[in-house]
Steps between C-alpha positions, in 0.01 A plus 500: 500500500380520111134571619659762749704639221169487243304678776774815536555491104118538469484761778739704369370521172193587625643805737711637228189498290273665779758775570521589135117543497501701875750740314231542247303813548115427373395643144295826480147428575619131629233516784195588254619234255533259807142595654332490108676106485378394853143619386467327187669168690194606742244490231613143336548347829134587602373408157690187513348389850189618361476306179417128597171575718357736234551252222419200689152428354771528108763251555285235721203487236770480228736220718252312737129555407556214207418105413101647704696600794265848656660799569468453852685154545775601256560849723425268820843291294669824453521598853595136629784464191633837541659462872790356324574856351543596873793255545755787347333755772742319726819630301388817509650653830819285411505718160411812634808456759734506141487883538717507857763313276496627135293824564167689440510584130597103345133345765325877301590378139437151582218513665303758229691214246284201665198726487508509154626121399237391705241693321644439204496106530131474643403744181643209282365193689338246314407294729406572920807349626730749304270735622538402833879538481490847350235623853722342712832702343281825523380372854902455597611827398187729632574385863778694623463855412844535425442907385323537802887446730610730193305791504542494872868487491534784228223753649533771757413396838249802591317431163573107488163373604297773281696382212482118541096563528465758151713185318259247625165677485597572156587088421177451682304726260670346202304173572197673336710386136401155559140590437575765254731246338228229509217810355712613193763143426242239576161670356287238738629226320689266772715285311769824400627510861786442425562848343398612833835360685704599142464846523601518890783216427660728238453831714710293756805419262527860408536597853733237603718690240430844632641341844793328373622838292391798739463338858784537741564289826401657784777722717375387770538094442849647268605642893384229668660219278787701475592489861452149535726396268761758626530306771788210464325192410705316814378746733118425344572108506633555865189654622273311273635206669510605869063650441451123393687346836279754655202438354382840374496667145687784400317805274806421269373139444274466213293298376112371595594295799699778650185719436293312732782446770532913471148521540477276810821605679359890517176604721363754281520324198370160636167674625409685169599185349251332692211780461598457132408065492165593682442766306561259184249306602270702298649523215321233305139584605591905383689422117288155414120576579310770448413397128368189660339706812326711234347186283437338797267797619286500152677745334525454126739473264491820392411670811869349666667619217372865566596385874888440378552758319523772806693231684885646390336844481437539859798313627734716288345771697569315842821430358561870411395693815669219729871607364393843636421383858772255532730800480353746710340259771748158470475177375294376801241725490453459137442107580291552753295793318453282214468158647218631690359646159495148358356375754159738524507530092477123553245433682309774317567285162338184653199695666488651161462138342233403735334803436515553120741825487515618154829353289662804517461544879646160521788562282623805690469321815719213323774743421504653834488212705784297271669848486511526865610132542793530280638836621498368799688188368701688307638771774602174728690410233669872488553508817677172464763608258571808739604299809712301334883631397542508080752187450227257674224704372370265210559201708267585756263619276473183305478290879234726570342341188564154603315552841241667455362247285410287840224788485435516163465098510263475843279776376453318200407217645274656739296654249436197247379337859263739530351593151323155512343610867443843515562602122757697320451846632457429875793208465722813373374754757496232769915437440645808401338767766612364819868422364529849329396656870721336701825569242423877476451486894831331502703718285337815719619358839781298414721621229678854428473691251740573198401822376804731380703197463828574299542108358895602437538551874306187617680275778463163654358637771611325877275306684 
């Protein structure tokens, strides 16, 4: 009885709270100051996922390359050392599920918060373990997107993809600050990396502020919440109790778990799901490799680094006109458009290896063919988030993240198999094509689309 009276206490508190914001009306100009926050979060997440693999060659030669250890054995004991950091990956779709309980804005501030501690401890290490802590704090906070369920809750429907894909082609673009950063902070001289992460790390606090003072929850998780806890907490123990006896989940239970039951107990759902793990399988070869496909082809130093530099360029662009499409031909055609551009931009890049393309050819190619793997990653996701009704919404979003990392894990595998056979580029071409076919095939035949979806209005759907 105390835990039952704890539990109403608490949920109370929290529903006379949520009906004093829904009674709120927004500020002027709420909706610019909320877009302008969700870009800059953009920006610093991308920079922050960004950061490690363009200062790699800094911190490992500072760290590891000591006592007449090369630079190749200490980043060969880099990449073996640094699975631990992947250990708090596994929290992350329990964290992300926070928001169905305590809301959207607390997982924003949080989450932009992390960013910046993160940053801000790696800046400081003095030795590689500290710095290991600080990547894997950044790492733990960059993996759930948390603005991304935000923006999508707070945007008009008819203009909701073309929104979501301005924000992120403008993050995407501000990648290009890393090398700026490195150009004007470093001057060429690698040890002053760590002003490199400062700058970011700082830019991060500031807008964890910004959220925390002008951010409001979203009215549609405010509505959702709202009516849940309306509801007599008997009458929600009741039925709580008699979905358990019967062995389904109810899109009022929250948490990861009841995610992945929601996900398996409803058709639709279950097959993107499953076009989403096989499309995952990919993942891996398209972020980790094409630095390595590019050395591995000859190219110099210099040459990949003109390479890289139209990498964000052309997948902003991607990024950019894909919003467009998703809202005047759907969500599946915009996977399937632009799953079946990464797949000819991609094997164009690897002829273009064998071949000797110019850099710049290369890079473009780069951008479109990662641009057109993660729209089409991306747009499952959205897609995701409007099938499912707002009070489980976060939930099943962060189970999505715990499965499809039986993807992300096999196509990883797959590909280290087969860089020591057929080499890096084929190994990468060899996994990702044939799984990103048959999950754009999938979505086409076997899923339906979600375009014009008012997220307020969203049911659990009978089946």
């Amino acid at each position: 009885m105390k835990n039952e009276s704890k539990i109403m206490e608490r949920d109370r508190k929290q529903l006379t709270r949520l009906e004093k914001l829904g009674n709120k009306k927004p500020y002027a100009g709420y909706f610019a100051v909320i877009l302008f926050l969700v870009a800059s979060v953009n920006i610093i997440d991308e920079i922050t996922s960004s950061l490690p693999a363009n200062l790699q060659s800094c911190y490992v030669t500072e760290f590891l390359a000591i006592d007449g250890r090369n630079y190749t054995d200490a980043l060969a004991l880099h990449s073996s050392v640094s699975i631990i950091s992947y250990v708090l990956g596994i929290f992350t779709p329990f964290y992300k599920a926070l928001a169905d309980k305590i809301g959207r804005k607390p997982l924003f501030f949080l989450s932009t918060l992390g960013m910046s501690i993160g940053m801000l401890i790696a800046s400081a290490a003095p030795n590689y373990w500290i710095y290991l802590f600080g990547s894997s704090v950044m790492s733990f906070f960059i993996a759930h997107d948390i603005q991304i369920i935000y923006i999508l809750e707070v945007a008009p429907a008819k203009h909701r993809a073309r929104i979501y894909s301005i924000l992120k082609s403008i993050g995407i673009v501000g990648v290009v600050a890393i090398p700026w950063m490195r150009k004007v902070l470093m001057n060429n001289d690698p040890t002053r990396w760590r002003v490199v992460y400062l700058v970011p790390a700082i830019a991060a606090f500031i807008a964890a502020v910004c959220v925390l003072l002008f951010a409001r929850e979203t009215s549609v998780y405010i509505e959702g919440r709202t009516a849940y806890l309306r509801r007599p907490y008997a009458e929600r123990k009741e039925e709580s109790e008699r979905l358990r006896r019967e062995k389904k989940s109810d899109a009022g239970k929250q948490g990861v778990f009841a995610g992945v039951k929601y996900i398996m107990k409803h058709r639709d759902l279950r097959a993107l799901m499953i076009c989403h793990i096989v499309f995952d399988v990919g993942l891996a070869c398209v972020g980790l490799y094409h630095e390595s496909m590019l050395k591995d082809a000859g190219y110099a130093t210099a040459e990949a680094t003109q390479a890289l530099f139209f990498v964000p360029v052309m997948y902003a662009i991607c990024v950019f006109i894909s919003g467009f499409v998703a809202d005047s031909l759907g969500r599946k055609k915009t996977i399937l458009l632009f799953g079946a551009l990464h797949i000819l931009a991609f094997c164009v890049f690897v002829y273009g290896l064998r071949h000797s393309f110019a850099p710049t050819v290369l890079g473009m190619l780069c951008g479109i063919y990662q641009g057109g793997y993660w729209i089409g990653r991306d747009y499952m996701d959205i897609m995701v988030t409007e099938k499912v009704p707002t009070e489980i919404r976060a939930s099943v979003m962060g189970a999505d993240g715990l499965l499809v990392t039986i993807g992300m894990a096999v196509g990883y595998l797959l590909c280290i198999a087969g860089i020591s056979m057929i080499g890096v580029a084929f190994s990468c071409l060899f996994v990702t094509v044939p799984c990103v076919a048959a999950a754009i095939i999938g979505v086409s035949v076997k899923v339906k689309e979600t375009k014009g979806t008012v997220m307020e209005e969203i049911v659990d759907p009978v089946e």
